[in-house]
C-alpha positions in Angstrom: 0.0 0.0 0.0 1.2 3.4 -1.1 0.5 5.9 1.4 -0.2 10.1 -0.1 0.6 12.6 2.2 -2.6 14.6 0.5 -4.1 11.9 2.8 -3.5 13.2 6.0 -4.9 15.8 8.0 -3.2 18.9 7.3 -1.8 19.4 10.8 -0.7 15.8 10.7 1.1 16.6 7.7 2.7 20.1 8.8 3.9 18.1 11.8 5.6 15.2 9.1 7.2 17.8 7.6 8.8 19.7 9.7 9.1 17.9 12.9 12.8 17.4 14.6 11.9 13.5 15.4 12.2 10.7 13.1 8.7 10.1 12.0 8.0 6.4 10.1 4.7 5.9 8.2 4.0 1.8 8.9 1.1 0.0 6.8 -0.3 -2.5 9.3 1.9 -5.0 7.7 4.9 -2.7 9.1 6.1 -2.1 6.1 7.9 1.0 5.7 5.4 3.4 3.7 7.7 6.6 4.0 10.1 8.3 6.2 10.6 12.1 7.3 14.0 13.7 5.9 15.2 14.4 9.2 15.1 10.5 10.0 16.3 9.5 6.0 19.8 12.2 6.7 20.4 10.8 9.5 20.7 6.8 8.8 22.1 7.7 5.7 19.1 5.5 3.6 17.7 7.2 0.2 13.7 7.1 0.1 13.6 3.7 -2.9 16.2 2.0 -0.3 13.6 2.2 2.4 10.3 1.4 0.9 8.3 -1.5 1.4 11.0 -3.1 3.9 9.8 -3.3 6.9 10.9 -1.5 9.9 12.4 -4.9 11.8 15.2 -5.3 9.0 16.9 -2.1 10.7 16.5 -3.1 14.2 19.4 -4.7 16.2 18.4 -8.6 16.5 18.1 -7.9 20.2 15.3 -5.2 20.1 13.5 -6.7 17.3 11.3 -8.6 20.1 10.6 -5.4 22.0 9.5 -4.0 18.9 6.9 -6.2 18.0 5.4 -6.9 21.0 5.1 -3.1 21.1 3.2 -2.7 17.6 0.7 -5.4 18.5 -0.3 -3.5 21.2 -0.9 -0.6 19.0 -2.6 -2.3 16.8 -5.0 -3.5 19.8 -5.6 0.3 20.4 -4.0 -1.1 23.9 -4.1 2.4 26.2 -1.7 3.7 27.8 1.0 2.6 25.1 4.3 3.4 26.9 7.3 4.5 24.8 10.1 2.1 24.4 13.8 2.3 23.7 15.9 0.6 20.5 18.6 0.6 18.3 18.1 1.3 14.7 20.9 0.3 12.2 22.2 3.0 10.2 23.6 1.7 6.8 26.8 1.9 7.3 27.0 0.0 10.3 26.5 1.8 13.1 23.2 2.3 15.0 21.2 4.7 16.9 19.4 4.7 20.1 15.9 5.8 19.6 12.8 6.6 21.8 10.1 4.9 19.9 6.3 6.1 20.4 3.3 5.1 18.1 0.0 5.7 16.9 -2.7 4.2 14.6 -3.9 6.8 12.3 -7.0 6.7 9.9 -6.7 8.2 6.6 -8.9 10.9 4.7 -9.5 7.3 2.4 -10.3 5.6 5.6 -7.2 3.5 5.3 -5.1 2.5 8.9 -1.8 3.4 9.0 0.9 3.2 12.1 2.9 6.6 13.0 5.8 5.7 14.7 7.5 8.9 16.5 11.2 8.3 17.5 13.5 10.3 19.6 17.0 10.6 19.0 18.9 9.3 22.5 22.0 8.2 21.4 24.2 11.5 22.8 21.7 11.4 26.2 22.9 7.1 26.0 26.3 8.1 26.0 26.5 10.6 28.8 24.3 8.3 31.0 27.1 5.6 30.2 29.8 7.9 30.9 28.5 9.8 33.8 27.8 5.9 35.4 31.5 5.0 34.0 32.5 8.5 36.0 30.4 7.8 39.6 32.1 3.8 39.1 35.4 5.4 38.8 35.1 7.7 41.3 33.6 5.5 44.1 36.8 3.3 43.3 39.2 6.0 43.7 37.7 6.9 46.5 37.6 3.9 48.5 41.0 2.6 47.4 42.7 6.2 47.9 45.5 6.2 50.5 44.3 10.1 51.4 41.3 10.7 53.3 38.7 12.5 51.5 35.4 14.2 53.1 32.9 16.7 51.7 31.5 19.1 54.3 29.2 21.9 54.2 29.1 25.5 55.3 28.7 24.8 59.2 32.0 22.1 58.9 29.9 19.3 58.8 31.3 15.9 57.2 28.7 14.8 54.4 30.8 12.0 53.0 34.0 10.4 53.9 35.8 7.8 52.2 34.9 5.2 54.9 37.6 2.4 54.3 40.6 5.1 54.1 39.2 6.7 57.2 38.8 3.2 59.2 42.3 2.6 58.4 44.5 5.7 59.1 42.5 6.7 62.3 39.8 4.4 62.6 36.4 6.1 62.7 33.4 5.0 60.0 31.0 7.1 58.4 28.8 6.7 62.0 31.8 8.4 63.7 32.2 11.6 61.2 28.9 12.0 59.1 26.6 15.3 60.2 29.5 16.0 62.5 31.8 18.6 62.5 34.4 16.7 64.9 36.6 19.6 65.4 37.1 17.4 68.7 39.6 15.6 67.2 41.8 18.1 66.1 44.7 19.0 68.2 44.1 21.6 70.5 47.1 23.5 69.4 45.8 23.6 66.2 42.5 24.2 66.6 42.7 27.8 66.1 45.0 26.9 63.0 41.9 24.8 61.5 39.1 26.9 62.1 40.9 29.7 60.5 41.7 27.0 57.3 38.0 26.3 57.1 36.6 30.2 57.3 39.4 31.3 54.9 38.6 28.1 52.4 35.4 28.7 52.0 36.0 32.4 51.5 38.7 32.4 48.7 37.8 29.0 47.3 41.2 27.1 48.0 43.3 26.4 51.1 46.0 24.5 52.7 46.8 23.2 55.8 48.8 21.0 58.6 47.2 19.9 61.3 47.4 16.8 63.9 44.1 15.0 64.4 43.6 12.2 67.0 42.8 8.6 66.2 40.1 6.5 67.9 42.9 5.4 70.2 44.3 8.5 71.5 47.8 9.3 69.4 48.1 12.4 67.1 49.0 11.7 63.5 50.3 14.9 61.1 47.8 15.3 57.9 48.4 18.3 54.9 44.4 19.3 54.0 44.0 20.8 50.8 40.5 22.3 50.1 38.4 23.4 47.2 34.8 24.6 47.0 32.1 23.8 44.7 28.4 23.8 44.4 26.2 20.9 43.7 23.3 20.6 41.7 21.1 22.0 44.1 23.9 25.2 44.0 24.8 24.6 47.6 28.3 25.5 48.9 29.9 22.2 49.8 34.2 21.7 50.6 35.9 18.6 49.3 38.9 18.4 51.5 41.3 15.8 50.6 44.2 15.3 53.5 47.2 13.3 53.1 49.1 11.6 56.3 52.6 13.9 56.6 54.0 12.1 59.8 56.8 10.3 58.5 58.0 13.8 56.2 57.2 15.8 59.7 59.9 13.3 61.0 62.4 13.6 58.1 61.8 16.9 57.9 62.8 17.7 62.0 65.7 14.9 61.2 67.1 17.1 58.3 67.2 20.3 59.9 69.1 19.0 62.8 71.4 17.2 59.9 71.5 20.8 58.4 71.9 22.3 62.0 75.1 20.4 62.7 76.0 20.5 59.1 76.2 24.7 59.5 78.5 24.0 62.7 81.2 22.5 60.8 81.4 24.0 57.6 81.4 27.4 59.9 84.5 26.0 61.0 86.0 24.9 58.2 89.2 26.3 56.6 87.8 25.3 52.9 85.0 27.4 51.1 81.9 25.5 50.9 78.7 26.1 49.1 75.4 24.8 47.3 74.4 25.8 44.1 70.8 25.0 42.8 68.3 26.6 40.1 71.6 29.1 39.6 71.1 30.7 43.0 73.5 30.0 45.6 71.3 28.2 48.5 74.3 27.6 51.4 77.8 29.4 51.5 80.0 29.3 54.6 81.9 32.8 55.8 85.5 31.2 54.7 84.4 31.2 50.8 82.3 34.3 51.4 86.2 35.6 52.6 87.5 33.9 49.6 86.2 36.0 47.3 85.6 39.5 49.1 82.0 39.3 50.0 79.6 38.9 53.0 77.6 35.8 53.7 74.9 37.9 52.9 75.8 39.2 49.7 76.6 35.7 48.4 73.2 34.9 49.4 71.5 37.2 47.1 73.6 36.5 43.8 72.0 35.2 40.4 73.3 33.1 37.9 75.1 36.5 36.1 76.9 37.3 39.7 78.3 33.6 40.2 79.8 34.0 36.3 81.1 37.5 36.9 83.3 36.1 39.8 84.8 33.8 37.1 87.5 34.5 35.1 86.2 35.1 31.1 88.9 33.2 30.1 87.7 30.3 31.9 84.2 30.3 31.9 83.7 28.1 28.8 84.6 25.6 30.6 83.1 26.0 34.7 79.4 26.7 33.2 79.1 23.4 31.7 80.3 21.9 34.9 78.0 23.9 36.9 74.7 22.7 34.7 75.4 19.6 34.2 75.8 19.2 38.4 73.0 21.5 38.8 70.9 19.3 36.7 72.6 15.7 38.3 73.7 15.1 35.2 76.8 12.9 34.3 80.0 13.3 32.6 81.5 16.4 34.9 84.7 16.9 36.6 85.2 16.9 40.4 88.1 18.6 40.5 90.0 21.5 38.4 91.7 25.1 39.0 90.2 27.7 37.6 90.5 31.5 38.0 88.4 33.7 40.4 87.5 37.2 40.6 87.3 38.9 44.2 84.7 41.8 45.0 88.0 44.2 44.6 88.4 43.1 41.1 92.0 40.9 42.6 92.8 37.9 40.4 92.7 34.8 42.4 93.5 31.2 42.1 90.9 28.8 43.1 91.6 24.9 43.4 87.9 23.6 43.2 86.5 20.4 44.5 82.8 19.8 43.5 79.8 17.2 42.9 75.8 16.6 42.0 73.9 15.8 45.2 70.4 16.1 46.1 69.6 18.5 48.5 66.3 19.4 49.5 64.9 16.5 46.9 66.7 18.3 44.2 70.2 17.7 42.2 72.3 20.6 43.1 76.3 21.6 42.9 78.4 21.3 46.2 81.5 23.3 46.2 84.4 23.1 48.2 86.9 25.7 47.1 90.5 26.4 48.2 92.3 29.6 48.0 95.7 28.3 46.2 96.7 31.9 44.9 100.1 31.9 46.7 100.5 28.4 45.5 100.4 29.4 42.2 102.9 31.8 42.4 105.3 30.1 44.6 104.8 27.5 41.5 105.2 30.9 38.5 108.4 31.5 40.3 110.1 28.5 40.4 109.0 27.8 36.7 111.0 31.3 35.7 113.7 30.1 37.8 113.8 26.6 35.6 113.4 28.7 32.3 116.1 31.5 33.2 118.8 28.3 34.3 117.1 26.9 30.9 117.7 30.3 29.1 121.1 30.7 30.2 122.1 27.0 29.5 121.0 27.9 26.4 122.7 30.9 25.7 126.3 29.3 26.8 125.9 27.4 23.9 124.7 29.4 21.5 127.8 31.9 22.6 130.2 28.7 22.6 129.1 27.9 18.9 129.0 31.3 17.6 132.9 32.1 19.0 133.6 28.4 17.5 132.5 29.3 14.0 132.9 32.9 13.6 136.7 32.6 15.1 137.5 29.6 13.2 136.4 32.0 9.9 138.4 34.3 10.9 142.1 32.7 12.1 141.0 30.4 8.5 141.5 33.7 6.6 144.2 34.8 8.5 146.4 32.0 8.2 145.4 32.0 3.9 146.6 35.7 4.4 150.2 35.2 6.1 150.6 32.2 3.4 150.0 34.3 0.7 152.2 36.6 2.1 155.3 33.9 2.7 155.2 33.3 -1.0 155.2 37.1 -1.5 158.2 37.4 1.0 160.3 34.8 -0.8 159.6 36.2 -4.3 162.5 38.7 -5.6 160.3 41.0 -7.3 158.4 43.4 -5.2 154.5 42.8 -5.5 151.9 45.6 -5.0 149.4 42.5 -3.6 151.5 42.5 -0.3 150.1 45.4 0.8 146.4 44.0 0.2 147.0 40.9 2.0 148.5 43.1 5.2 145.0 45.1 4.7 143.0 41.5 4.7 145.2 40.1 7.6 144.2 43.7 9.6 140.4 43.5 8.6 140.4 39.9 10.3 141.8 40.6 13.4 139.4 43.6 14.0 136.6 41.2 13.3 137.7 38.8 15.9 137.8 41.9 18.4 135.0 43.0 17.4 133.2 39.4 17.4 134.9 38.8 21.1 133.0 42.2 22.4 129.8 41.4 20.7 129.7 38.0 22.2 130.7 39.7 26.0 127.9 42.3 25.4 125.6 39.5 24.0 125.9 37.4 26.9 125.0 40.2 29.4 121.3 40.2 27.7 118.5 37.4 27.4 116.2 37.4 25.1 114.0 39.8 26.7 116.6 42.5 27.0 117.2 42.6 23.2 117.2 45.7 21.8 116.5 46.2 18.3 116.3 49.3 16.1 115.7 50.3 12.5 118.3 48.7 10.4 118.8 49.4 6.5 119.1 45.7 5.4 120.6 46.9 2.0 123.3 49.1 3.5 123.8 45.8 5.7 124.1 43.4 2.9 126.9 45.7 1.0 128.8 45.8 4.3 128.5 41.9 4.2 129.5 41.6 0.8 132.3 43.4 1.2 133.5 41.6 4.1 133.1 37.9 1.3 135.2 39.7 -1.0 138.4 40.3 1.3 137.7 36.5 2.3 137.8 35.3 -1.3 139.5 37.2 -3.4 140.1 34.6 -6.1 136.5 33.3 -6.5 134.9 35.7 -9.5 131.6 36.7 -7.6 128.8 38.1 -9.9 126.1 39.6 -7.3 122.8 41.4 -8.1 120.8 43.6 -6.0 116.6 43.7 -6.9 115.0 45.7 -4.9 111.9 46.0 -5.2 109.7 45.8 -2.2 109.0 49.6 -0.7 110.0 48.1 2.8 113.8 49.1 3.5 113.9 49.2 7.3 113.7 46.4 9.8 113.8 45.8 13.2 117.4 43.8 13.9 120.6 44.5 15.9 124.1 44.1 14.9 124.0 40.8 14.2 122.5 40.9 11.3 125.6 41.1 8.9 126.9 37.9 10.3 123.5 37.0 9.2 123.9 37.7 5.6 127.8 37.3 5.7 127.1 33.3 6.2 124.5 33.2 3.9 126.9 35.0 1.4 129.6 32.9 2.5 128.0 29.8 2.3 126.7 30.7 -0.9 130.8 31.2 -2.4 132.0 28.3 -0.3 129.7 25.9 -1.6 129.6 26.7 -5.4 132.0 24.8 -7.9 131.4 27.1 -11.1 134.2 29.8 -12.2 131.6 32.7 -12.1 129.8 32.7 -8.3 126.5 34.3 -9.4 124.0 35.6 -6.4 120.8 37.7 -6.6 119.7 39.6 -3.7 116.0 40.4 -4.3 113.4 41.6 -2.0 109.3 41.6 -2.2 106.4 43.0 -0.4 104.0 39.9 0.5 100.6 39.7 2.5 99.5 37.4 5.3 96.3 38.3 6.7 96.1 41.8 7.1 99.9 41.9 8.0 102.8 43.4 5.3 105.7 41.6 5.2 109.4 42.0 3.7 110.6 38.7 1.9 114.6 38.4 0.9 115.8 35.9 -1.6 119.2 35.1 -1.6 119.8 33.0 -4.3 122.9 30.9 -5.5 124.0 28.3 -8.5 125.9 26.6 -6.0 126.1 22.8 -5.2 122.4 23.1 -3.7 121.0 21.3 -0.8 119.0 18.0 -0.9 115.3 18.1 0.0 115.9 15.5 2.6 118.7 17.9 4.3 116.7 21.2 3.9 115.2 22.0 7.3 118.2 19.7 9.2 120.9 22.5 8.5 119.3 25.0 10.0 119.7 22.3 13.2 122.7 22.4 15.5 125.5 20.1 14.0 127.6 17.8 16.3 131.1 18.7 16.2 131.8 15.2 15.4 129.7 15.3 12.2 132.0 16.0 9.0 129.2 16.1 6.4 128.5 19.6 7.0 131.3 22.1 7.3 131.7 25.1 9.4 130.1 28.1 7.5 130.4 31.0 9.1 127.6 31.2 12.5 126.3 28.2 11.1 122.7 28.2 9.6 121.4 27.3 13.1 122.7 29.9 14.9 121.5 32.1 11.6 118.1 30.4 12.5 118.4 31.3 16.3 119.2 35.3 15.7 116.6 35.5 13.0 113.9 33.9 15.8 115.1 37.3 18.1 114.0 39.0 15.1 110.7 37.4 14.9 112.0 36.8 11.9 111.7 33.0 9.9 114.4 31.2 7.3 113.6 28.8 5.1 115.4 27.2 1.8 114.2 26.0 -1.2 116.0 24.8 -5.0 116.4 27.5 -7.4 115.7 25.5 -9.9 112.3 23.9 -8.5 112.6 20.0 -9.7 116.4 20.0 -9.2 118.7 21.5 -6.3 121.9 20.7 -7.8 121.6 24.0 -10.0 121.6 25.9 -6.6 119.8 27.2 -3.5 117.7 29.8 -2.3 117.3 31.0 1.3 114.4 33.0 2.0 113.8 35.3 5.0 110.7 36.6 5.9 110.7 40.0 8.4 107.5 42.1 9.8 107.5 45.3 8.3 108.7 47.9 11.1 
């Protein structure tokens, strides 16, 4: 049967229309005739996928029963009809709760229908469910918690308790508390304490409390109430105090403060610094590190995490604040013990031997410090390392003296000795010779060099290193002079030197050793060289490094050349007994060793790159003055 809505009363129909239940139209069969839109939307079925099923297909198996019985008494015209409750499949597998209420209804064409009216439940389901999920979970929190928990009103009286807790810490039941206010039980000197906690709780909403409350058998046990308020559903005031038992951390607490009492007595005492460190504030500091470091105990007291840096050094901080965090946070991979530099309140450097670790204080990790003032230590220990260096300096210098009268005397009674030969054989000749005269001048030029070389080396050994003076020298006024001195040495070698300078740098910061300097290289450039025409070029350069000028000198030779395997061992001291290398001069270490007072650096390489037989080339790098 086909039902027409034309066939309905009109207030019938409005009321199909445009009602916010599900409304189903049921032929007597119960066959689904039609469905309002509201109830189609929602369980997601077009009208053709409805139509002349009937209404049992989309009710859970379980309900289907309900359902029936419930239409048979609407077909009986049964009165009253009360509503019943189902589940209605929607097609995609889910299902609804429903309210279900219905109604035989005769047609304008006198035919019967059934108007089934159904109410949507399923979110009022759910919340029932929950809130009885919610009362479940809540009486079983409340009887298994370990803290008691009471509810009282507005004149202190206990409504509920959590019975089992209260039995069990101090043994009164819900006859014992409810519709009492049983301030009784509270100590007496804190009575005063509670009733104050109760007015002031109610007033503001929150509150906390200690207080001592008797048990049934006569001892006091310490409890920490917390209280809110709420209002019920009736809008009454009501106080939910929850109290937790505190004797034991009463006991600990007492326990710790004498532990912290006696702790104070000896650290007062104490010839180390001590301190705590937590959350970057300093928590405990005893007056000998407050002395330490120039401060009051009270000063120290107040600091921040910015103070306790500022009494490092900067130089070491990169290093302490990690330290301090990581024990700060009981972290691991820190070190317990380490010098570092300290700052006093007067700005005085001090030196600070530091013994620390991560411990808990107060439940939390924090940094205990013990802290020695080892400033006079340090000293005592700078001292005696300048003693060792000056003993190391002047051992040092002995040496370099020894070697450089060695070498630059051996030159010089070398040439002298060449000269009196030369002039034997002069002597001896009949014929008068204009080249006796020369070698007289030679034999005169070497014996002022070795007095010269002898008061040198006496004023040289009066200085160390630090009392070197340099000035301005003219290196190409210096490097004539030298050459000059090579030619009276050699005056049969056929020397062919050129001077290239180029850099705009002419000055630099040297002393009078620098024409032994370019004498040996000079020398050592003639000596070594097998050609019959000695050619050396002098040339200088202006380089860059960084920001920084520099002057660079070539000297460079076609000597015999130096091996790359033997070209940064000659500028090392040579052991007398070594014959392989023969005296030159200072000798290229001692060279090395003046230039290093210079700030100056040597270095060789081939002048010809892939081959050092076809001669050398020293290179000597100076700052420009």
């Amino acid at each position: 049967m086909e039902i027409n809505l034309e066939n309905l009363d009109d207030q019938l129909r409005c009321f199909y229309e445009f009602s916010l239940d599900f409304l189903f139209i049921l032929d007597l069969n119960e066959k689904i005739l039609d469905m309002n839109s509201i109830a189609l939307e929602n369980l997601e079925y077009t009208r053709e996928e409805i139509f002349n099923r009937t209404l049992n297909e989309f009710i859970l198996n379980e309900d289907v029963k309900i359902f029936e019985e419930y239409i048979i008494k609407i077909k009986k015209k049964e009165k009253p009809i009360e509503k019943i409750t189902i589940r209605l499949k929607k097609k995609y597998g889910t299902y609804l709760d429903l309210e279900l209420n219905g109604v035989p209804i005769q047609t304008k064409d006198n035919k019967y229908i059934i108007l089934v009216i159904a109410h949507d439940i399923t979110e009022y389901k759910e919340a029932k469910q929950k809130l009885i999920e919610s009362e479940e979970e809540y009486r079983l929190i409340t009887e298994n918690a370990n803290d008691l928990i009471a509810i009282v009103n507005q004149k202190y009286e206990h409504e509920f308790i959590n019975e089992q807790t209260y039995m069990n810490i101090l043994g009164y039941s819900n006859k014992d508390m409810l519709g009492k206010t049983r301030l009784d039980i509270v100590h007496p000197d804190d009575l005063e304490k509670g009733m104050n906690a109760y007015k002031t709780g109610f007033l503001n909403g929150v509150g906390t409390v200690e207080l001592r409350l008797r048990h049934k058998q006569g001892h006091y046990i310490c409890f920490e109430f917390k209280g809110k308020t709420y209002r019920n559903l009736k809008g009454d005031l009501k106080g939910l105090l929850i109290g937790r038992e505190i004797t034991q951390r009463k006991k600990t607490e007492l326990k710790l403060k004498e532990s912290e009492e006696k702790y104070r007595n000896i650290t007062e005492q104490s010839l180390m610094g001590i301190g705590i460190i937590q959350d970057n504030k300093i928590r405990f500091i005893n007056k000998t590190c407050a002395d330490i470091f120039g401060y009051t105990i009270e000063e120290m007291m107040q600091w921040e995490l910015k103070d306790v840096i500022n009494a490092m050094h900067p130089e070491d901080r990169n290093f302490l604040i990690p330290q301090l965090t990581k024990k700060q946070r009981g972290e691991k991979g820190f070190e317990i013990s380490y010098q570092y530099r300290g700052i006093k309140k007067s700005g005085e450097l001090i030196w600070i031997e530091n013994y620390s670790n991560s411990i808990q204080f107060r439940g939390k990790p924090a940094d205990l410090i013990t802290v020695i003032d080892i400033t006079e230590q340090k000293i005592a220990e700078q001292r005696l390392r300048e003693s060792e260096e000056n003993y190391r300096k002047a051992y040092e210098r002995e040496n370099f003296y020894k070697d450089l009268f060695a070498h630059d005397m051996s030159n010089i009674l070398q040439g002298m000795l060449i000269s009196l030969e030369i002039y034997g054989l002069e002597f001896s000749s009949p014929k008068e010779s204009y080249i006796s005269k020369e070698i007289l001048n030679i034999y005169e030029d070497q014996v002022k060099r070795a007095i010269s070389l002898v008061n040198n080396v006496i004023k040289f050994s009066e200085l160390d290193q630090a009392q070197i003076i340099l000035k301005k020298i003219d290196f190409r006024k210096t490097i004539k002079e030298a050459y000059n001195l090579i030619l009276n040495q050699v005056a049969d070698k056929k020397i062919n030197l050129q001077l290239n300078f180029s850099s705009d740098i002419f000055f630099i910061k040297a002393d009078n050793f620098l024409l032994d300097v370019f004498e040996n290289l000079l020398y050592n450039s003639v000596k070594h060289n097998e050609n019959q025409e000695i050619e050396i070029l002098i040339k200088s350069s202006t380089i860059q490094k960084e920001k920084n000028r520099f002057l660079k000198l070539e000297i460079i030779d076609n000597g015999v050349g130096i091996p790359d395997e033997r070209k940064e061992s000659i500028f090392m001291r040579v052991n007398k007994e070594d014959k392989s290398v023969s005296g030159i001069g200072l000798g290229l270490s001692l060279v090395k060793k003046i230039l290093e007072n210079y700030n100056a650096e040597i270095y060789v390489e081939n002048r010809i790159s892939e081959d050092y037989t076809k001669g050398s080339n020293f290179i000597l790098v100076f700052s420009d003055v």
